[in-house]
DRENTOR-825682 format. One record per residue: x, y, z of N, C-alpha, C in turn. Coordinates in steps of 0.02 Angstrom, whole numbers. Layout:
! DRENTOR-825682
ATOM    n_xx    n_yy    n_zz   ca_xx   ca_yy   ca_zz    c_xx    c_yy    c_zz
ATOM       X       Y       Z       X       Y       Z       X       Y       Z
...
This chain:
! DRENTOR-825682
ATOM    n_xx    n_yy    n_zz   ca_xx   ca_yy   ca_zz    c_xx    c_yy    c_zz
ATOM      42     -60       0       0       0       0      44      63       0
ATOM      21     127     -44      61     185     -40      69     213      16
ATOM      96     234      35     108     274     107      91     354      98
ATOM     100     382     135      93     465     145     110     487     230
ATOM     139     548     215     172     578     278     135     623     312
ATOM     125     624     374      84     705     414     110     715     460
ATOM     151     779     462     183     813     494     108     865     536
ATOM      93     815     598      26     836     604      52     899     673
ATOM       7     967     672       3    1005     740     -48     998     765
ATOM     -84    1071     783    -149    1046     852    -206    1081     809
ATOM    -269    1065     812    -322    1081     770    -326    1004     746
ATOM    -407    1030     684    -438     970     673    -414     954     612
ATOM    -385    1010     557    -363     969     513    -310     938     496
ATOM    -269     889     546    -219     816     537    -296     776     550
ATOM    -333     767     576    -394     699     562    -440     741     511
ATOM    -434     780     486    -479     782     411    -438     783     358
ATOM    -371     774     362    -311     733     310    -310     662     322
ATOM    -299     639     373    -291     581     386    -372     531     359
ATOM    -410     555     379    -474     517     354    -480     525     294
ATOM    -470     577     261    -458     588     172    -416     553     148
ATOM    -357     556     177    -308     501     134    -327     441     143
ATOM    -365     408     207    -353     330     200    -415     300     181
ATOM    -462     362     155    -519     348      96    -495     314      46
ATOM    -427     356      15    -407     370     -53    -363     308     -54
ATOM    -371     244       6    -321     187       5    -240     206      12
ATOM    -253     260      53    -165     290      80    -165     235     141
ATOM    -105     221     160     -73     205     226     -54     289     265
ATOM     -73     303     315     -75     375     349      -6     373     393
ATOM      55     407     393     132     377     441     123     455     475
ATOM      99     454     528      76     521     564     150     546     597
ATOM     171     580     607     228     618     670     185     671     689
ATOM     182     651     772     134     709     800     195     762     875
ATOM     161     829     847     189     862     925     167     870     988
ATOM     233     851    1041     209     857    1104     167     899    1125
ATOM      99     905    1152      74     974    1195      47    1019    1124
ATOM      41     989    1055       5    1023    1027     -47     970     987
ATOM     -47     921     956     -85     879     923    -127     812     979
ATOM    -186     817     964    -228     801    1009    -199     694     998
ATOM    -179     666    1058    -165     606    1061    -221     558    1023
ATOM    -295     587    1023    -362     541     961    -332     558     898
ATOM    -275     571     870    -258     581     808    -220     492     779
ATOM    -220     461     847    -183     383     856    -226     333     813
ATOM    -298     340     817    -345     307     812    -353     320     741
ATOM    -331     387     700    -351     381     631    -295     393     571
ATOM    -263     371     612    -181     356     559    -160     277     579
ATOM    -120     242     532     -94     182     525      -5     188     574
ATOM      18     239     577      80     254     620      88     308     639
ATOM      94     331     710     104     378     755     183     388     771
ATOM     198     444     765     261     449     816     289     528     844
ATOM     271     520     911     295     597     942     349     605     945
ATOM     351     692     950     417     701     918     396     796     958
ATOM     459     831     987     440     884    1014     454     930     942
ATOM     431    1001     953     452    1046     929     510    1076     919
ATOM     537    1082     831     586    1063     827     639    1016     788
ATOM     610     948     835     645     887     802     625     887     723
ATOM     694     898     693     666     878     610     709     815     598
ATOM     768     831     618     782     742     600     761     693     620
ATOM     723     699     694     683     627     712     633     629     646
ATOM     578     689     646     535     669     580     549     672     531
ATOM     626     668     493     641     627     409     661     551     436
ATOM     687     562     501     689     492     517     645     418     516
ATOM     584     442     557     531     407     548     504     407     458
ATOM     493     475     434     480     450     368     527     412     322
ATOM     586     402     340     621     364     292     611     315     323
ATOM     620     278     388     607     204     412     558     178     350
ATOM     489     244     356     428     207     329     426     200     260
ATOM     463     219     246     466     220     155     423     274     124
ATOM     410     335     164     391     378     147     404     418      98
ATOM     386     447      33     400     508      -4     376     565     -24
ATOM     308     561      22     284     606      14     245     654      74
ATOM     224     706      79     197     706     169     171     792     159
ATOM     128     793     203      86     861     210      98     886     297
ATOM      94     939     294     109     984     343       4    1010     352
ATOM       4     989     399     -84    1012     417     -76    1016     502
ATOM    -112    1075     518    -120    1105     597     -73    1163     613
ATOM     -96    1195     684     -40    1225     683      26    1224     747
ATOM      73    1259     762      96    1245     806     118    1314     845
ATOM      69    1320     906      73    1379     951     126    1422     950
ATOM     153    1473     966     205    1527     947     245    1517    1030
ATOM     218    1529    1062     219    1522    1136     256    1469    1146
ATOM     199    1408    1142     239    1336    1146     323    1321    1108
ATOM     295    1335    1042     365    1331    1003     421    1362    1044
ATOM     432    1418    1048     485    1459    1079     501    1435    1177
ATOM     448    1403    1196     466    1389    1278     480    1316    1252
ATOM     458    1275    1224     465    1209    1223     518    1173    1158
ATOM     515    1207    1116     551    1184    1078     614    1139    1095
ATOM     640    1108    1039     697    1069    1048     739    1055     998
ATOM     763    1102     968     802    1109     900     858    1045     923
ATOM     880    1017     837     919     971     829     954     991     761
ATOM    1001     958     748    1055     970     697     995     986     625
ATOM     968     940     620     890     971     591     868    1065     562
ATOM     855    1054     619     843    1135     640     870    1183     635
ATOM     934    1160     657     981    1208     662    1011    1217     589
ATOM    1005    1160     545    1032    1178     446     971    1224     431
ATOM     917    1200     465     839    1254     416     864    1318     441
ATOM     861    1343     500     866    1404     523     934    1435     502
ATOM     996    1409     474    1047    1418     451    1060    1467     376
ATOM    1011    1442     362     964    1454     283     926    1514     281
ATOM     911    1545     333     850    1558     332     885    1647     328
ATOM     836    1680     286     842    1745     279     781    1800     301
ATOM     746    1754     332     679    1771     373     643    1734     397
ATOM     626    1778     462     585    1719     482     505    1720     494
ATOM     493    1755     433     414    1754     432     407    1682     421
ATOM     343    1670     416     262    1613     432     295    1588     360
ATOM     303    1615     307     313    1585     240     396    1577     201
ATOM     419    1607     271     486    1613     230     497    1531     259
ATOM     489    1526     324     515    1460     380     483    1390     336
ATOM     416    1387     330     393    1366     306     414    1329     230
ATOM     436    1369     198     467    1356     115     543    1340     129
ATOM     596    1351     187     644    1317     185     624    1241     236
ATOM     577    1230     256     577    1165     288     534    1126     248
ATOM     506    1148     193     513    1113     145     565    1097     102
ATOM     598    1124      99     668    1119      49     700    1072      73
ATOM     713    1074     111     755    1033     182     710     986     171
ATOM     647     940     180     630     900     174     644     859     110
ATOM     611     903      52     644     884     -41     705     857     -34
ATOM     760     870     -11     835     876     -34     839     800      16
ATOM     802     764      77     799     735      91     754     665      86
ATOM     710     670      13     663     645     -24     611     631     -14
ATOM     601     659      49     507     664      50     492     755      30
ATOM     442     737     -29     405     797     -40     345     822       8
ATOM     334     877       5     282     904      42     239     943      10
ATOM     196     899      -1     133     925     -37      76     967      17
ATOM      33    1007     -11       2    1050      19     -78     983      20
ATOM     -96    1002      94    -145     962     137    -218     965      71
ATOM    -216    1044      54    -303    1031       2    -300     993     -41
ATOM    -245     966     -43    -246     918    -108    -299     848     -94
ATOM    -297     842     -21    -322     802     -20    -404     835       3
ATOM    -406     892      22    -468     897      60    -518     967      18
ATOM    -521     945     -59    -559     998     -85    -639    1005     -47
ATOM    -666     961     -23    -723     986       7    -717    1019      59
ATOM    -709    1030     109    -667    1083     141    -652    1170     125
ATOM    -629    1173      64    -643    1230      34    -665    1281      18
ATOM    -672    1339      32    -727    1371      -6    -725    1394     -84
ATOM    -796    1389    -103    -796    1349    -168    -789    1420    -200
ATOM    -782    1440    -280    -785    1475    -326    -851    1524    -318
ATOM    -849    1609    -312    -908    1632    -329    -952    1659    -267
ATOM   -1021    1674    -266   -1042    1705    -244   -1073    1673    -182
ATOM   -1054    1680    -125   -1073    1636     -39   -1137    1661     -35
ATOM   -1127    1722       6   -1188    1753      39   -1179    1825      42
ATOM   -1252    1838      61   -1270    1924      79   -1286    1959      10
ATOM   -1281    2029     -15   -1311    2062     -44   -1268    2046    -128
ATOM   -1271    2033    -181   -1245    2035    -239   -1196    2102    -246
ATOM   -1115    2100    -284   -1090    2135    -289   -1099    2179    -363
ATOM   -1090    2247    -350   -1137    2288    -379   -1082    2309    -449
ATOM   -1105    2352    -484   -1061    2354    -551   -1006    2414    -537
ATOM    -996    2442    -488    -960    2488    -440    -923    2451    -424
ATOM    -931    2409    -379    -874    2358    -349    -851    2317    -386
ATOM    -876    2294    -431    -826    2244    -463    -797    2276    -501
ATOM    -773    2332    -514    -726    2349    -552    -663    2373    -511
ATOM    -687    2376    -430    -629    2398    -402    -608    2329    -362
ATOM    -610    2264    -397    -612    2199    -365    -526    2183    -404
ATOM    -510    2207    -457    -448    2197    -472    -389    2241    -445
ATOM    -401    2281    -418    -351    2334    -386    -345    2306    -303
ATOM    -403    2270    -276    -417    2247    -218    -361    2178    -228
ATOM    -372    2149    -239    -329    2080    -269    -254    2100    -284
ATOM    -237    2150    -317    -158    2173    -306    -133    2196    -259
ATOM    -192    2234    -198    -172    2277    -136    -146    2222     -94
ATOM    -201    2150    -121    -194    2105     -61    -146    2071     -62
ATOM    -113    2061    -116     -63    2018    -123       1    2078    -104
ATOM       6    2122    -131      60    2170     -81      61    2191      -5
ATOM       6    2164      11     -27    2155      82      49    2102     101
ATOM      23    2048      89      40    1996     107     139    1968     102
ATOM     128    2010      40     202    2036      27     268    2053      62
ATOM     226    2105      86     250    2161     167     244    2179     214
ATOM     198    2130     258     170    2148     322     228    2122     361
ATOM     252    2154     411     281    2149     439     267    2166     514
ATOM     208    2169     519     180    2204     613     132    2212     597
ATOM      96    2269     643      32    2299     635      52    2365     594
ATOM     130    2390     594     128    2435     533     169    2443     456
ATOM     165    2445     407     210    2423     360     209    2468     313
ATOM     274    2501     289     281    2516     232     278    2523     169
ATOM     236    2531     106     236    2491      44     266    2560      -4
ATOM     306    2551     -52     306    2573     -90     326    2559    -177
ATOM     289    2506    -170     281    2462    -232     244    2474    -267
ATOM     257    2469    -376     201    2507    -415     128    2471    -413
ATOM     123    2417    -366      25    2410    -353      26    2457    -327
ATOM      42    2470    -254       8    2515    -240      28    2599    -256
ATOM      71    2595    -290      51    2684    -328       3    2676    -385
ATOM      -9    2625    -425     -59    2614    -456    -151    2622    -415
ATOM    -145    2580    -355    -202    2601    -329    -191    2649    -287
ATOM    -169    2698    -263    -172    2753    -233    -188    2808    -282
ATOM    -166    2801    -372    -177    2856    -415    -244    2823    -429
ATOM    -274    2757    -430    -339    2751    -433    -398    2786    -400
ATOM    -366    2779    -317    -401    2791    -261    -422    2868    -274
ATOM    -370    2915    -298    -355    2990    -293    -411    2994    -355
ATOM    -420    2962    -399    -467    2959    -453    -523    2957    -422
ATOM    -542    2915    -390    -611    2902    -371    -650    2933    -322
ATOM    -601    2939    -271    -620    2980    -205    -548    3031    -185
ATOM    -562    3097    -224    -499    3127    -201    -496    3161    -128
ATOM    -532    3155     -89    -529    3181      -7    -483    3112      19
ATOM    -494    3034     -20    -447    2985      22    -389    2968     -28
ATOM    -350    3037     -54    -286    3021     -85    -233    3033     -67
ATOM    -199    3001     -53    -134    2986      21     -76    3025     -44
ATOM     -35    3068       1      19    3103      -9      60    3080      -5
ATOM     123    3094     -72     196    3049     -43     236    2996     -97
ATOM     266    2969     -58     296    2916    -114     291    2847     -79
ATOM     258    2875       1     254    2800      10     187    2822      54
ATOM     155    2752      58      78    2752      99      90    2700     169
ATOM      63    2749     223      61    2697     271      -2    2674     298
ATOM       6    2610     319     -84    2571     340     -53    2542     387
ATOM    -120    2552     414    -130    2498     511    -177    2472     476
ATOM    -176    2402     497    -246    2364     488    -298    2367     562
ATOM    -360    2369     548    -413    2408     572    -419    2331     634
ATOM    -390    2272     609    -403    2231     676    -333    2226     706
């Protein structure tokens, strides 16, 4: 039987991967963390093995025992916990070696690398769980009006330069999206047209 890897944290979706894959006739080779992944995660995977925060060579370890090559990263793992509990290993210490930031996506994309170069891939969890999803198109509440959808493509570049450069609750941008939508903005509503060469935003939560 094929195998598959879950590099499971705490939340529900490592058992709404795990029950998806072993629909799909996967064998499920779980590595779970101490004090963050709920111990009923035993009952719906074919192999368990704890492992603290941290340990990456115990978990290529266990996935190579298992003949693993492939494996998803689903749940998360507390900020708090990580930093009081952790337990870095030679592992850890090559990812973080690497590392030229340590945002959510930078850490993330070198411990995948580090996994590749060690031959299990890490595929992303929706692959297995498109129902789950939210689907294409229009959910709920009032229909979007012929006003707004034209400012739905400038919204979609803000967001992705959002995501770009956040760096706190305050961040800098001065990238051509957004002088593109700020000479939009000054178009549309010139009382909210921000001065300058660069725009600053707090997000409102």
């Amino acid at each position: 039987m094929e195998r598959i890897g879950l590099i499971a944290g705490n939340g529900r979706l490592p058992f709404l991967f795990a029950r998806a894959a072993r629909k799909k006739g996967l064998e499920v080779v779980a590595v779970a963390h101490r004090g963050e992944t709920d111990p009923a995660l035993a009952s719906e995977v074919d192999r368990l093995t704890w492992v603290r925060v941290g340990q990456v060579d115990r978990i290529q370890k266990a996935f190579r025992e298992a003949g693993v090559k492939q494996a998803a990263m689903a749940g998360g793992i507390g900020r708090v916990r990580a930093l009081a509990e952790a337990r870095p290993d030679l592992g850890a210490v090559r990812i973080i070696s690497k590392l030229r930031s340590f945002r959510d996506d930078a850490l993330l994309r070198a411990v995948a690398a580090d996994f590749e170069s060690r031959g299990v891939t890490i595929i992303a969890p929706t692959d297995f769980l498109g129902e789950v999803l939210c689907p294409e198109g229009h959910l709920a509440g009032p229909g979007c009006t012929q006003r707004r959808r034209r400012t739905l493509p400038w919204a979609a570049r803000w967001r992705c330069c959002w995501g770009r450069r956040t760096s706190g609750r305050r961040w800098w941008c001065t990238t051509a999206t957004c002088s593109r939508w700020r000479r939009w903005r000054a178009r549309t509503r010139p009382s909210a047209a921000v001065a300058g060469s660069a725009a600053t935003w707090a997000p409102s939560s």
